[in-house]
MARPADREN-930669 format. One record per atom (N, C-alpha, C, O): residue number from 1; x, y, z. Coordinates in steps of 0.2 Angstrom, whole numbers. Example, Ala and Ser with C-alpha at 12.3 -4.5 7.8 and 13.67 -1.06 7.14 Angstrom:
<pts>
+-----+-------+-------+-------+
:   n :     x :     y :     z :
+-----+-------+-------+-------+
:   1 :    66 :   -28 :    39 :
:   1 :    62 :   -22 :    39 :
:   1 :    66 :   -16 :    39 :
:   1 :    71 :   -17 :    42 :
:   2 :    64 :   -11 :    35 :
:   2 :    68 :    -5 :    36 :
:   2 :    64 :     0 :    39 :
:   2 :    67 :     6 :    40 :
+-----+-------+-------+-------+
</pts>
This chain:
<pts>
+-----+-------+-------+-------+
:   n :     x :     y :     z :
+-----+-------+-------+-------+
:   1 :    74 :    70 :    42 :
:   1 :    72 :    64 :    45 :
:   1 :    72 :    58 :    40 :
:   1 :    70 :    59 :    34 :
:   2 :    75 :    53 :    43 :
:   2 :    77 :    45 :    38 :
:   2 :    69 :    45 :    39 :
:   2 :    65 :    48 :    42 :
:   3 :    70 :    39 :    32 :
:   3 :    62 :    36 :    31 :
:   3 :    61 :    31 :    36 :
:   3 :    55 :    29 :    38 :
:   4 :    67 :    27 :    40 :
:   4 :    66 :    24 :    46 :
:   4 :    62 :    27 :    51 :
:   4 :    56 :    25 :    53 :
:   5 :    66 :    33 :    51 :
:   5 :    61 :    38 :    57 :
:   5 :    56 :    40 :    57 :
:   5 :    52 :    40 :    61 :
:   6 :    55 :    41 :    49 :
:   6 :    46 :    43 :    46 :
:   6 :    42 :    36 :    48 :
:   6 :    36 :    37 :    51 :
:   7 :    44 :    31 :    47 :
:   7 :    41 :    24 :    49 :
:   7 :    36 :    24 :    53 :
:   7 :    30 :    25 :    53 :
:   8 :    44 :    23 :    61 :
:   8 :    42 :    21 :    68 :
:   8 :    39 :    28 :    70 :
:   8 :    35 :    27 :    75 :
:   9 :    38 :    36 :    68 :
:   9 :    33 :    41 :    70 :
:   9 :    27 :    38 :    69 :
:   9 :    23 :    37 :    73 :
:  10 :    26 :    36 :    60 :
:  10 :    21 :    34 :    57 :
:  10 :    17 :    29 :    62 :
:  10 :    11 :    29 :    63 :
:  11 :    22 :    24 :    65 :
:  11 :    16 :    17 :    66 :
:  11 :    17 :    20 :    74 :
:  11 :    17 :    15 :    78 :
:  12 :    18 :    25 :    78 :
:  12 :    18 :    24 :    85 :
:  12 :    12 :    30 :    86 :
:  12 :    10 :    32 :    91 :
:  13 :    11 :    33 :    80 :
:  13 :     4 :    37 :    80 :
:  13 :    -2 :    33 :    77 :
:  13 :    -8 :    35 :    79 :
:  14 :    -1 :    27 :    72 :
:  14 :    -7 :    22 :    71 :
:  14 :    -9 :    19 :    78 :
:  14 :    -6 :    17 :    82 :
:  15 :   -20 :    21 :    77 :
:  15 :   -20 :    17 :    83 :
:  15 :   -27 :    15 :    82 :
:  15 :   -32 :    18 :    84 :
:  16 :   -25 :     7 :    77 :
:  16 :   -29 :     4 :    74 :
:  16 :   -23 :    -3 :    76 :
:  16 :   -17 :    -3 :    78 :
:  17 :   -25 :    -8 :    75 :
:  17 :   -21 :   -15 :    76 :
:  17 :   -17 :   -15 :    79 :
:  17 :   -12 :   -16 :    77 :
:  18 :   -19 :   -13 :    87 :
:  18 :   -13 :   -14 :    92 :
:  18 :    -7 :   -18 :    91 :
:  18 :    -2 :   -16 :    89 :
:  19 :    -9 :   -27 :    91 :
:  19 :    -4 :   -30 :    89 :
:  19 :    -2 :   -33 :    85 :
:  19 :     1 :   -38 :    84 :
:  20 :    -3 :   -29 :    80 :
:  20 :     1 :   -30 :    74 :
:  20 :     6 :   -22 :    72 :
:  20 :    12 :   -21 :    70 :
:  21 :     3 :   -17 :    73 :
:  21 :     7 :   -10 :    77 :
:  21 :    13 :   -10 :    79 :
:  21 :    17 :    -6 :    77 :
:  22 :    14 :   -15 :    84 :
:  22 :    17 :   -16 :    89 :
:  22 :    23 :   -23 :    85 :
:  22 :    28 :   -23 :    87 :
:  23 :    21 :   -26 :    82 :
:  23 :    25 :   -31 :    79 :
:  23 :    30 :   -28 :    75 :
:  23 :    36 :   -29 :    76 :
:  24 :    26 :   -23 :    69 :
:  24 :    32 :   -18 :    65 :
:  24 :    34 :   -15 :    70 :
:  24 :    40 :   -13 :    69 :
:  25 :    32 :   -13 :    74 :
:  25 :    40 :    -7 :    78 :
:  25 :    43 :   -12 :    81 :
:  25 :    49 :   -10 :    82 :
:  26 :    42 :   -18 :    84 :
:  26 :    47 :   -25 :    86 :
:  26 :    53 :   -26 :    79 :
:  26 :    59 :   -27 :    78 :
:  27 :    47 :   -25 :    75 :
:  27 :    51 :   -28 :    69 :
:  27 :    60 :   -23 :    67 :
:  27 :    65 :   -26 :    66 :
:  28 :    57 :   -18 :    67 :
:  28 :    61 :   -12 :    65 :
:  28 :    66 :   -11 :    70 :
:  28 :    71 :   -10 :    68 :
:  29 :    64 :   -10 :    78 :
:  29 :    67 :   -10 :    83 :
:  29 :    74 :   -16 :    81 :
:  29 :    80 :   -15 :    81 :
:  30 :    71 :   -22 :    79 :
:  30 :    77 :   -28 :    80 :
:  30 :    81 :   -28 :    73 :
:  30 :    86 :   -31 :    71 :
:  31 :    79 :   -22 :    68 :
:  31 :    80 :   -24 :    61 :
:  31 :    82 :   -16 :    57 :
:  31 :    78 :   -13 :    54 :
:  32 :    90 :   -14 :    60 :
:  32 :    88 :    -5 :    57 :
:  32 :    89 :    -5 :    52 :
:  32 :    92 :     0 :    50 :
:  33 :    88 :   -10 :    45 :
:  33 :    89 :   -11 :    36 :
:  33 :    81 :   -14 :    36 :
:  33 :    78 :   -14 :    31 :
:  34 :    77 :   -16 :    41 :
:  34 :    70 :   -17 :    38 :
:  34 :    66 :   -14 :    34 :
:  34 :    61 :   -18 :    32 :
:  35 :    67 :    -7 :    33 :
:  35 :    65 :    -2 :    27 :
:  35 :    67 :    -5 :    21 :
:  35 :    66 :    -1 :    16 :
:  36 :    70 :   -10 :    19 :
:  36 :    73 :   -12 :    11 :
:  36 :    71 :   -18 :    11 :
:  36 :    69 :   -22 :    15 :
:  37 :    72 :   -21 :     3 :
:  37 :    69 :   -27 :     2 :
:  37 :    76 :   -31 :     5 :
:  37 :    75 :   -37 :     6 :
:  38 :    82 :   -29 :     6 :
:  38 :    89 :   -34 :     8 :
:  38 :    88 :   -36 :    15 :
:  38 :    92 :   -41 :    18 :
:  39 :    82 :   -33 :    17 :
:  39 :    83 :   -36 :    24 :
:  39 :    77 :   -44 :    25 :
:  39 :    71 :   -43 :    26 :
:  40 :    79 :   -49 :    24 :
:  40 :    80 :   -55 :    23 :
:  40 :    72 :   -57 :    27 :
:  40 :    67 :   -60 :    25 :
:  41 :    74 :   -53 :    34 :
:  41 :    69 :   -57 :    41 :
:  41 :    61 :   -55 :    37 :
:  41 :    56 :   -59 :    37 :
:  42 :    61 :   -47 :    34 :
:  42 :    55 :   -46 :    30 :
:  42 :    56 :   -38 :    31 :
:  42 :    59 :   -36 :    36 :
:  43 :    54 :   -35 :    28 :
:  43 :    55 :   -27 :    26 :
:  43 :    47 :   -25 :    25 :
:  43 :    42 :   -28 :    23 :
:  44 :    47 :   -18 :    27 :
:  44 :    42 :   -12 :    26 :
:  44 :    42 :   -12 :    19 :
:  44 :    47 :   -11 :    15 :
:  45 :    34 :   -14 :    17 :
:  45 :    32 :    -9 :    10 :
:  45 :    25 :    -3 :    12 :
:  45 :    22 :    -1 :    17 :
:  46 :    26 :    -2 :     4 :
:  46 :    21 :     5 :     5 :
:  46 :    14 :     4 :     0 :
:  46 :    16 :     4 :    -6 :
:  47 :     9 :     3 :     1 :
:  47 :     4 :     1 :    -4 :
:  47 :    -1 :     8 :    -5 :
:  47 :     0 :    12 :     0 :
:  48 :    -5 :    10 :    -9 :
:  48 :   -12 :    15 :   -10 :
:  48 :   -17 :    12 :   -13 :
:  48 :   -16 :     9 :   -18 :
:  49 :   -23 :    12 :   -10 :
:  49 :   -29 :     9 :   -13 :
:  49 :   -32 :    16 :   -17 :
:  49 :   -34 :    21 :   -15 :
:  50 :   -31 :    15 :   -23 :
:  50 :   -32 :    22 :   -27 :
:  50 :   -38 :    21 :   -28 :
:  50 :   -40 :    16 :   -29 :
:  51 :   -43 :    27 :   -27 :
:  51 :   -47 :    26 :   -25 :
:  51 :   -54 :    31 :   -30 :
:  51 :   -51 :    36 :   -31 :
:  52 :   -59 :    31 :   -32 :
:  52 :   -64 :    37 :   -36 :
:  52 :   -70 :    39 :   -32 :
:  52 :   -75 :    38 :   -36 :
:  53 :   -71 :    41 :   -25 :
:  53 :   -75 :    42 :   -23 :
:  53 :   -83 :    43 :   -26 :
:  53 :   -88 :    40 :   -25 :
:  54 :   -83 :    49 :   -31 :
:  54 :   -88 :    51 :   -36 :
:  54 :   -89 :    47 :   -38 :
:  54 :   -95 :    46 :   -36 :
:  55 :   -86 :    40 :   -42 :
:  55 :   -90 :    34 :   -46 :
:  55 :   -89 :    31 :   -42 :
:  55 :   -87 :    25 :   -45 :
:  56 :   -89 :    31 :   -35 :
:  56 :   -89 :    22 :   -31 :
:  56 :   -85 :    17 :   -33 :
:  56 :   -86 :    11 :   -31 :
:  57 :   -79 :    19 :   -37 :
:  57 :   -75 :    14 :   -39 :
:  57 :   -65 :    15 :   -35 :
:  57 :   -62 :    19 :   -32 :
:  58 :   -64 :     7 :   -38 :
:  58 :   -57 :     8 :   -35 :
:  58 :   -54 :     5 :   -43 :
:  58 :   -56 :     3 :   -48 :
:  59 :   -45 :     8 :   -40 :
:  59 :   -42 :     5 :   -47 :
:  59 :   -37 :     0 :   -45 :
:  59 :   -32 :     2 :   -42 :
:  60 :   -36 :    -7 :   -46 :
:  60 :   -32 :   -11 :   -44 :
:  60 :   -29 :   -13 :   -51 :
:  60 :   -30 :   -12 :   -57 :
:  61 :   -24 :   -15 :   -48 :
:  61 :   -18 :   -19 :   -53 :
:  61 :   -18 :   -27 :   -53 :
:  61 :   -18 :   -31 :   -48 :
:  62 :   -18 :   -29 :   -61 :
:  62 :   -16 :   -36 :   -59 :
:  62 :    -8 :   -38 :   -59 :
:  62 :    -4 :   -38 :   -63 :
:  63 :    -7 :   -40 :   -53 :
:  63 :    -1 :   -41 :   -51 :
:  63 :     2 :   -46 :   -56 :
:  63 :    -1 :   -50 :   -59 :
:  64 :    10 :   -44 :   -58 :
:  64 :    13 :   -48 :   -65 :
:  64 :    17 :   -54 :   -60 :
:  64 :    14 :   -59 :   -62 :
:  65 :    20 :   -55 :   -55 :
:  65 :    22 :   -62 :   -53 :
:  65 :    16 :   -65 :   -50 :
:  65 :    13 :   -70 :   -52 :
:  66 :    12 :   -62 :   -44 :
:  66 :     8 :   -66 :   -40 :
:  66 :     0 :   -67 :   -46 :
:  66 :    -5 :   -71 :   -45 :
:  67 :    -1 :   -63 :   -52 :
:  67 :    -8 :   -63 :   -54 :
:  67 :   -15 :   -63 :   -50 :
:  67 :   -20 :   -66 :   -50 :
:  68 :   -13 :   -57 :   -47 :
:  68 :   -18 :   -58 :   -40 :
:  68 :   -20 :   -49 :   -42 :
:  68 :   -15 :   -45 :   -41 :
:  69 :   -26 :   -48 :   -44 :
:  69 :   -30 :   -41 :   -42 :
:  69 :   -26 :   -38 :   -35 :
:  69 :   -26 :   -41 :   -30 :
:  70 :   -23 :   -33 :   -34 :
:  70 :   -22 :   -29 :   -28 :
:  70 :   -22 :   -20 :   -29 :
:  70 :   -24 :   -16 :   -34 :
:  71 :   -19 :   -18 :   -23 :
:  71 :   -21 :   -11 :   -24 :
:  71 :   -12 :    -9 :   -25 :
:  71 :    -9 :   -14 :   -26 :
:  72 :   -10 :    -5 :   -26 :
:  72 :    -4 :    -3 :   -29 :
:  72 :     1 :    -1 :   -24 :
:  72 :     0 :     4 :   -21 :
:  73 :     7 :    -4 :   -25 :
:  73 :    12 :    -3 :   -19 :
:  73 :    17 :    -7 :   -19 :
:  73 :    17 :   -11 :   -24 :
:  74 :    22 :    -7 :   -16 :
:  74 :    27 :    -8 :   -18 :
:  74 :    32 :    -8 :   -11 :
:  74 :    29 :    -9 :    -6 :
:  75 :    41 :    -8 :   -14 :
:  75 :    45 :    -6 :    -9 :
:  75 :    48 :     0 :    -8 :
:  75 :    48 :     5 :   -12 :
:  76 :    49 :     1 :    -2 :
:  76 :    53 :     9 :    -1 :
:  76 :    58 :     8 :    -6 :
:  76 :    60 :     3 :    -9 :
:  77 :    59 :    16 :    -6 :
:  77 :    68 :    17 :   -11 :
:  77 :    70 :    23 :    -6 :
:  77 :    68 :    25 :    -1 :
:  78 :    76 :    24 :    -9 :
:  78 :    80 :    26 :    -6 :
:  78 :    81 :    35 :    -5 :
:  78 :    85 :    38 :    -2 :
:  79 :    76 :    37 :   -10 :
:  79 :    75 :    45 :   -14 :
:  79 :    66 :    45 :    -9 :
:  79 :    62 :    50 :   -10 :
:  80 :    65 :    41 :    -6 :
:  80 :    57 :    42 :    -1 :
:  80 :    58 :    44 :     3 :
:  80 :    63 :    42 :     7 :
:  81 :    53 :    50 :     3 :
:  81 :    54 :    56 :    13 :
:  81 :    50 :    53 :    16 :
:  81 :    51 :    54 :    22 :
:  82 :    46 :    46 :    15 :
:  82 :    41 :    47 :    19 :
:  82 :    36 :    40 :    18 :
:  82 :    34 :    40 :    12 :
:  83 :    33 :    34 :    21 :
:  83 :    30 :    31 :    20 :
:  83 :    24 :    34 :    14 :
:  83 :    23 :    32 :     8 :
:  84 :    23 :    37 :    16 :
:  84 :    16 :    41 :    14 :
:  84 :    18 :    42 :     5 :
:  84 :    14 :    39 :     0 :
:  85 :    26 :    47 :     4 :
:  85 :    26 :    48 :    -1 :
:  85 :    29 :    42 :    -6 :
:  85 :    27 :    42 :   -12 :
:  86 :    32 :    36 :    -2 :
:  86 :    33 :    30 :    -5 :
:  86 :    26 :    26 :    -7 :
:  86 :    27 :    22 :   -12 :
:  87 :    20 :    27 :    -3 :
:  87 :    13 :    24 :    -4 :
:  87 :    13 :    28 :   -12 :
:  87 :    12 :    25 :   -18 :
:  88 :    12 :    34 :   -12 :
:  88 :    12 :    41 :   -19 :
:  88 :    15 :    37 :   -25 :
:  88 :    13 :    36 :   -31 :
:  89 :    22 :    36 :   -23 :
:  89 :    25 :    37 :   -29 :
:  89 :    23 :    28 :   -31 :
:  89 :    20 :    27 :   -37 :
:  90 :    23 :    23 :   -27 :
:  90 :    22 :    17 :   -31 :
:  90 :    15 :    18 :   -35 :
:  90 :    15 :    16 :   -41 :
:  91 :     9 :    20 :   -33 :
:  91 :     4 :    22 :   -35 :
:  91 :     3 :    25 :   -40 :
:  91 :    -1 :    23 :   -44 :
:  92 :     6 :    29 :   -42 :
:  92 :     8 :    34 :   -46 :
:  92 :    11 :    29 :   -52 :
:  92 :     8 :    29 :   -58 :
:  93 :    17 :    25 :   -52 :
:  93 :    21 :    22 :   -57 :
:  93 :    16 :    16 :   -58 :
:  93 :    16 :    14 :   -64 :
:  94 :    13 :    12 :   -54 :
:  94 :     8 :     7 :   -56 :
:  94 :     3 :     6 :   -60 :
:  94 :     0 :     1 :   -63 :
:  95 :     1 :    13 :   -57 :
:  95 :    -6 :    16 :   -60 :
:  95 :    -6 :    22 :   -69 :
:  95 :   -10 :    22 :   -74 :
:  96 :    -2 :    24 :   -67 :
:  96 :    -1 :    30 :   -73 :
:  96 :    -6 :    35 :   -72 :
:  96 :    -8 :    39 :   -76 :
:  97 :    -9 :    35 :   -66 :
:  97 :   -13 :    40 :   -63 :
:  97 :    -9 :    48 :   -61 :
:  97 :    -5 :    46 :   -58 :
:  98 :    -9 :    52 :   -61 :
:  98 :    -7 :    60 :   -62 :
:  98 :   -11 :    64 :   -57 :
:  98 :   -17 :    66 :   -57 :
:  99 :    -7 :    65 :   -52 :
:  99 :   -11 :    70 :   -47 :
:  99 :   -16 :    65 :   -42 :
:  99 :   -21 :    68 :   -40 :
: 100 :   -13 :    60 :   -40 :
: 100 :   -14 :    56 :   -35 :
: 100 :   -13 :    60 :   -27 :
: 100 :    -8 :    64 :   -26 :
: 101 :   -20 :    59 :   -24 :
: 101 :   -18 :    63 :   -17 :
: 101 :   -21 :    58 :   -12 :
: 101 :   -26 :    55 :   -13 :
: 102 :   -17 :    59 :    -6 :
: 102 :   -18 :    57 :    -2 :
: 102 :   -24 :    56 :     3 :
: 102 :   -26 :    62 :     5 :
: 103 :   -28 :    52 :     5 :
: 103 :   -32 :    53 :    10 :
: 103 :   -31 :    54 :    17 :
: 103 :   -27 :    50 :    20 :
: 104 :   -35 :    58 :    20 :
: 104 :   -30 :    61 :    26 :
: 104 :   -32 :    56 :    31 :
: 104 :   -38 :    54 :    32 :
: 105 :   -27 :    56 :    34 :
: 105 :   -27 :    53 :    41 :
: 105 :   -22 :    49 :    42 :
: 105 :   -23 :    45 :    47 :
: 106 :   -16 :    47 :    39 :
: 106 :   -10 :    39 :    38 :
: 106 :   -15 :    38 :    35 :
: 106 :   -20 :    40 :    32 :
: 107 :   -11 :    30 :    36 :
: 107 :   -11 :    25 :    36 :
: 107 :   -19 :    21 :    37 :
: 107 :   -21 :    20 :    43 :
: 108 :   -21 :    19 :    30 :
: 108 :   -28 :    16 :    34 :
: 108 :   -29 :    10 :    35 :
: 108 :   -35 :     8 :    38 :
: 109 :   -23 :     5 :    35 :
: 109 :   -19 :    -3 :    36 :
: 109 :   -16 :    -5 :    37 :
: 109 :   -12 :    -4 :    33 :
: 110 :   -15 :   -10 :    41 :
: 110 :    -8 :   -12 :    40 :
: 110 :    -8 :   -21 :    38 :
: 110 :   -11 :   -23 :    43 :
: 111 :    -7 :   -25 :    35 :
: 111 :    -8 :   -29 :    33 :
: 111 :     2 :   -31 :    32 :
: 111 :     6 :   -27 :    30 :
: 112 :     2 :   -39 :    37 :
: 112 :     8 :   -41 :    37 :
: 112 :     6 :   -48 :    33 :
: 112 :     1 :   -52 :    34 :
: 113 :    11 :   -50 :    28 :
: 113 :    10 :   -57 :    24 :
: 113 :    16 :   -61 :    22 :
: 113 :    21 :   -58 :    20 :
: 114 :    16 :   -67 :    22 :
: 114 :    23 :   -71 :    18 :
: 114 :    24 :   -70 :    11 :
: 114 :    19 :   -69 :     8 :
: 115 :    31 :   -69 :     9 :
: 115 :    32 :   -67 :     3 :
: 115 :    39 :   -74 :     2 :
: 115 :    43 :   -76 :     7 :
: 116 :    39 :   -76 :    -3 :
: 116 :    44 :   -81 :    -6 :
: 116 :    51 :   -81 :    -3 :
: 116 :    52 :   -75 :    -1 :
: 117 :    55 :   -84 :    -1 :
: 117 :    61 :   -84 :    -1 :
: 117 :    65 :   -80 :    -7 :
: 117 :    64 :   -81 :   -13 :
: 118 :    70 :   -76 :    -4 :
: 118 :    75 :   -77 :     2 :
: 118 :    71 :   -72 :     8 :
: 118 :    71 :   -73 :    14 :
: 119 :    69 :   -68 :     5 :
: 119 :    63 :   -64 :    11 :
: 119 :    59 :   -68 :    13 :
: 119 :    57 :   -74 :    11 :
: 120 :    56 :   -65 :    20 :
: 120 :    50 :   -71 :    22 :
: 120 :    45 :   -66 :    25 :
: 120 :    40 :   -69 :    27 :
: 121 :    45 :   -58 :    27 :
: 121 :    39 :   -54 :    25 :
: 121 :    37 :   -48 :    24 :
: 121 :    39 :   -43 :    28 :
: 122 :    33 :   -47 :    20 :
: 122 :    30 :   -41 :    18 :
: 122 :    26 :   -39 :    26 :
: 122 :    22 :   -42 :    30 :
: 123 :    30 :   -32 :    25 :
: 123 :    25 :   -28 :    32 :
: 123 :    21 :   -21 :    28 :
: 123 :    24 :   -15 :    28 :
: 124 :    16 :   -23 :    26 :
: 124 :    14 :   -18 :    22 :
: 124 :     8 :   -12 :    25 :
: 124 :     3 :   -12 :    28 :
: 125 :    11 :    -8 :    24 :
: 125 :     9 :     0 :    28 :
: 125 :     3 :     1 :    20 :
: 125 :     5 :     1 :    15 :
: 126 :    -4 :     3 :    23 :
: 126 :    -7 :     4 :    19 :
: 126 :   -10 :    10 :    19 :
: 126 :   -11 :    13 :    24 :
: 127 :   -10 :    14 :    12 :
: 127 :   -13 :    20 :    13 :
: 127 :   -22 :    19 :     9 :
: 127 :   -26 :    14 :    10 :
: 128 :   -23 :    25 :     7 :
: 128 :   -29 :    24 :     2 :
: 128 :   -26 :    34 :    -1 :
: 128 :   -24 :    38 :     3 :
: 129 :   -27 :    34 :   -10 :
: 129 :   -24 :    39 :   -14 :
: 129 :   -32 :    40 :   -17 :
: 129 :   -35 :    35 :   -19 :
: 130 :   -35 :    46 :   -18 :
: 130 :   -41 :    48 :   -21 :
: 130 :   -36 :    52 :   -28 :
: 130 :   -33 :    57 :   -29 :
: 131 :   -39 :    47 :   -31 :
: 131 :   -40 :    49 :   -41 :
: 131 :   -44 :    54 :   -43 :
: 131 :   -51 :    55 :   -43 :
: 132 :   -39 :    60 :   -47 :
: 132 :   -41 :    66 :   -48 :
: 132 :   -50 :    63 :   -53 :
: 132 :   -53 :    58 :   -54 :
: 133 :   -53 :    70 :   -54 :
: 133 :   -61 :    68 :   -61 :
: 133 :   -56 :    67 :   -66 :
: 133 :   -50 :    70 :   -66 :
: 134 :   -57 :    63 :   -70 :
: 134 :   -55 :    62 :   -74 :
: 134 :   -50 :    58 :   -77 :
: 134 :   -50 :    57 :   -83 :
: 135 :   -46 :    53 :   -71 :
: 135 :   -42 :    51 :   -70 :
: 135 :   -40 :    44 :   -76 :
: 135 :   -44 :    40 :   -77 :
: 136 :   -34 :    45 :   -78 :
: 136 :   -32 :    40 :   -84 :
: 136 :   -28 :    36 :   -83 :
: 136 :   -22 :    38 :   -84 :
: 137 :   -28 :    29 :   -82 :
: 137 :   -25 :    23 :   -78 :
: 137 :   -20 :    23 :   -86 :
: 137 :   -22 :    25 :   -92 :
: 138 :   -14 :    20 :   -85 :
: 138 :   -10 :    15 :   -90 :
: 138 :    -7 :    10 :   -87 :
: 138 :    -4 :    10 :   -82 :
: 139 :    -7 :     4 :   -92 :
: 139 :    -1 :    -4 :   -88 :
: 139 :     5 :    -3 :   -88 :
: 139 :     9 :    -3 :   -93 :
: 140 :     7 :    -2 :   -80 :
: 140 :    14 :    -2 :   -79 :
: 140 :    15 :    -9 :   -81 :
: 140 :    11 :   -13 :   -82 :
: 141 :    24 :    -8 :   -82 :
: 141 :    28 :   -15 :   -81 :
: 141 :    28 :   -20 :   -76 :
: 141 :    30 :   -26 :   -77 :
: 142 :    26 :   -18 :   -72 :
: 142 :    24 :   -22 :   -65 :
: 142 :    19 :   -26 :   -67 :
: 142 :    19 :   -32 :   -65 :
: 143 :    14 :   -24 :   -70 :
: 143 :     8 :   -27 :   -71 :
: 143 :     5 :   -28 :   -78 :
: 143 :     6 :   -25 :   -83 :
: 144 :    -2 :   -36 :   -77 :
: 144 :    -2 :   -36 :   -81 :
: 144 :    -9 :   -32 :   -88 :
: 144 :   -10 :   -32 :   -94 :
: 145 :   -11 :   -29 :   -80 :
: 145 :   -18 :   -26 :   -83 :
: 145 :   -18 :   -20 :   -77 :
: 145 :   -14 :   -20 :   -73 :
: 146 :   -23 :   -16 :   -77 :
: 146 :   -26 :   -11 :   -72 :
: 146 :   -33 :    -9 :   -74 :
: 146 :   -34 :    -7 :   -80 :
: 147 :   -37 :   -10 :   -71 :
: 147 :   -43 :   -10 :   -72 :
: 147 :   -45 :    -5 :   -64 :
: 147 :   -41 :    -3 :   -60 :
: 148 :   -53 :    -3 :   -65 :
: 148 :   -57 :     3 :   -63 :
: 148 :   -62 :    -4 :   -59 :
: 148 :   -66 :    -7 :   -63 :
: 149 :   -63 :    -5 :   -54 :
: 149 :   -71 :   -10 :   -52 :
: 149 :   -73 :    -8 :   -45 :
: 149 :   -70 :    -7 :   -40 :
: 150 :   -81 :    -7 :   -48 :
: 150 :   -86 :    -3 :   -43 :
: 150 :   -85 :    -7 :   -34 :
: 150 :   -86 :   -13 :   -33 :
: 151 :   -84 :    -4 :   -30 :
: 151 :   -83 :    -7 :   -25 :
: 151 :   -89 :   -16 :   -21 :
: 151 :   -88 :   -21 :   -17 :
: 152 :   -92 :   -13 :   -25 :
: 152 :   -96 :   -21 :   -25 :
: 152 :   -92 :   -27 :   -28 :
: 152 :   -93 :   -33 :   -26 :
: 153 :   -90 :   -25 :   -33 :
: 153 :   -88 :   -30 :   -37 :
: 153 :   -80 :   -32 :   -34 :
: 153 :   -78 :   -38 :   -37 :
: 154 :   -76 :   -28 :   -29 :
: 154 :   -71 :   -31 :   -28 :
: 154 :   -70 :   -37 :   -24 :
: 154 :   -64 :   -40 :   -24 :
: 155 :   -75 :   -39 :   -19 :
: 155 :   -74 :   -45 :   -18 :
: 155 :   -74 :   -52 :   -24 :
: 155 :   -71 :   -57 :   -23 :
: 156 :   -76 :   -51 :   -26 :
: 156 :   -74 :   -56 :   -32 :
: 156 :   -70 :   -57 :   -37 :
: 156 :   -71 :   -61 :   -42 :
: 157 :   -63 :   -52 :   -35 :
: 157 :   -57 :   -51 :   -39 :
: 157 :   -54 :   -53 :   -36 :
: 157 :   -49 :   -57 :   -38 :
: 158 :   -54 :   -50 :   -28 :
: 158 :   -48 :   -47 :   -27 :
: 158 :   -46 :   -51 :   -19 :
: 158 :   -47 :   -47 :   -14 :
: 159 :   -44 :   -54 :   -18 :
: 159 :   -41 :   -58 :    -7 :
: 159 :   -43 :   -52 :    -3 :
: 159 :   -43 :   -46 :    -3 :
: 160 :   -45 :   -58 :     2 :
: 160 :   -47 :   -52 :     9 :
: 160 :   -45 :   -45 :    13 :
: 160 :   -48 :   -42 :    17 :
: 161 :   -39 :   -46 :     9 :
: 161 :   -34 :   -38 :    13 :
: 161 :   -37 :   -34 :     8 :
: 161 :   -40 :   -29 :    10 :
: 162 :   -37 :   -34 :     2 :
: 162 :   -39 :   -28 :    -3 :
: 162 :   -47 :   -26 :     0 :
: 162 :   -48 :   -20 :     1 :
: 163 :   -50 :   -31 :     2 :
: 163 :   -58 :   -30 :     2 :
: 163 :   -57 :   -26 :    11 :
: 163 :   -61 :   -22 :    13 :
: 164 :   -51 :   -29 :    14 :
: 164 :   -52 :   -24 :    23 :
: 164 :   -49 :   -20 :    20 :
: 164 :   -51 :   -15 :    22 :
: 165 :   -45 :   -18 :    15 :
: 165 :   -42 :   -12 :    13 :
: 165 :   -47 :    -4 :    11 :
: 165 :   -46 :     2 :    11 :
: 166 :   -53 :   -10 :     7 :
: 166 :   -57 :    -5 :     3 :
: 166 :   -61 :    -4 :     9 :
: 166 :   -61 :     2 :    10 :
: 167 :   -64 :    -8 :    13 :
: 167 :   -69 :    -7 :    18 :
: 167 :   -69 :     0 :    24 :
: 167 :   -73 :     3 :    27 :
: 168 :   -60 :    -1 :    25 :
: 168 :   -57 :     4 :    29 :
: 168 :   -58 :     9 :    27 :
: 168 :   -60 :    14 :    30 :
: 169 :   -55 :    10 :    20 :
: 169 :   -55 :    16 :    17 :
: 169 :   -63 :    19 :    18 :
: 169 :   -66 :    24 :    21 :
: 170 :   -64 :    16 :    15 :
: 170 :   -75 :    17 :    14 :
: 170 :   -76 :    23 :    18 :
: 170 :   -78 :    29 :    17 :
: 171 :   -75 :    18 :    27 :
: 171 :   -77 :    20 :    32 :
: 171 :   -73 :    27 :    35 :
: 171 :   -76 :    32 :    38 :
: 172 :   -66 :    27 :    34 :
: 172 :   -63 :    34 :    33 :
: 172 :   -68 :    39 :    30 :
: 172 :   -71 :    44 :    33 :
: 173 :   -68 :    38 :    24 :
: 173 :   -70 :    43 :    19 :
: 173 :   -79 :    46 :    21 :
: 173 :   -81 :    51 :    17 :
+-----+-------+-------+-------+
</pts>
């Protein structure tokens, strides 16, 4: 199965934000390159709210262009089976986390946003990743810092998608 395919099963089984749901499969429907950053109109990414359940805590990244606290994610590639494993592996490379697993159920968000020219949007498919006991963050490239903050404290870091991002999650879990 293409990661296309993996997509539109992925969002016609999501059944949380109907019309925004429905706008990425409009999107994809009109746009069979919108799985890549080349596709101009705005492309599918994949994010993970990495997450410590045990310590009540989440781990965000400080973003190196935008300098904005988020959760870790990225763009599809071309070596991804799967939204899900593209969520894995950006989290994975962002974080320096080891043994990142999934929380079950998809997709806990979908969060669509403007992004700079010559693209104009991210359609961001969100997951949330539970961090092994013990878990040992390092600063990727992409970022300028990664830090650990108790879910209280993420409203004071971090824009309101991360804070409905962690709240979703929460309520999952």
């Amino acid at each position: 199965m293409s990661l296309y395919d993996d997509a539109v099963l992925v969002l016609k089984g999501y059944e949380d934000q109907e019309a925004l749901r429905q706008a990425y499969l409009d999107h994809l429907a009109a746009h069979p390159d919108g799985m890549w950053k080349a596709c101009h109109a705005g492309h599918l990414t994949a994010s993970a709210l990495v997450i410590d359940p045990e310590q009540g805590r989440v781990l965000l990244t400080l973003h190196k262009k935008l300098r904005m606290w988020l959760q870790t994610g990225g763009h599809c590639e071309p070596q991804d089976l799967s939204l899900e494993a593209a969520a894995l592996r950006e989290a994975t490379e962002e974080s320096g986390v080891k043994g990142l697993t999934p929380l079950p159920g998809g997709p806990v968000r979908l969060d669509r946003h403007p992004i700079p020219a010559p693209c104009h949007w991210h359609f961001d498919v969100q997951y949330a990743a539970l961090a092994p006991s013990g878990a040992v963050e390092t600063v990727s490239d992409e970022s300028l810092d990664v830090r650990w903050f108790a879910y209280d404290e993420v409203p004071a870091v971090a824009d309101d998608s991360v804070v409905r991002l962690l709240e979703a999650t929460r309520a999952r879990l």
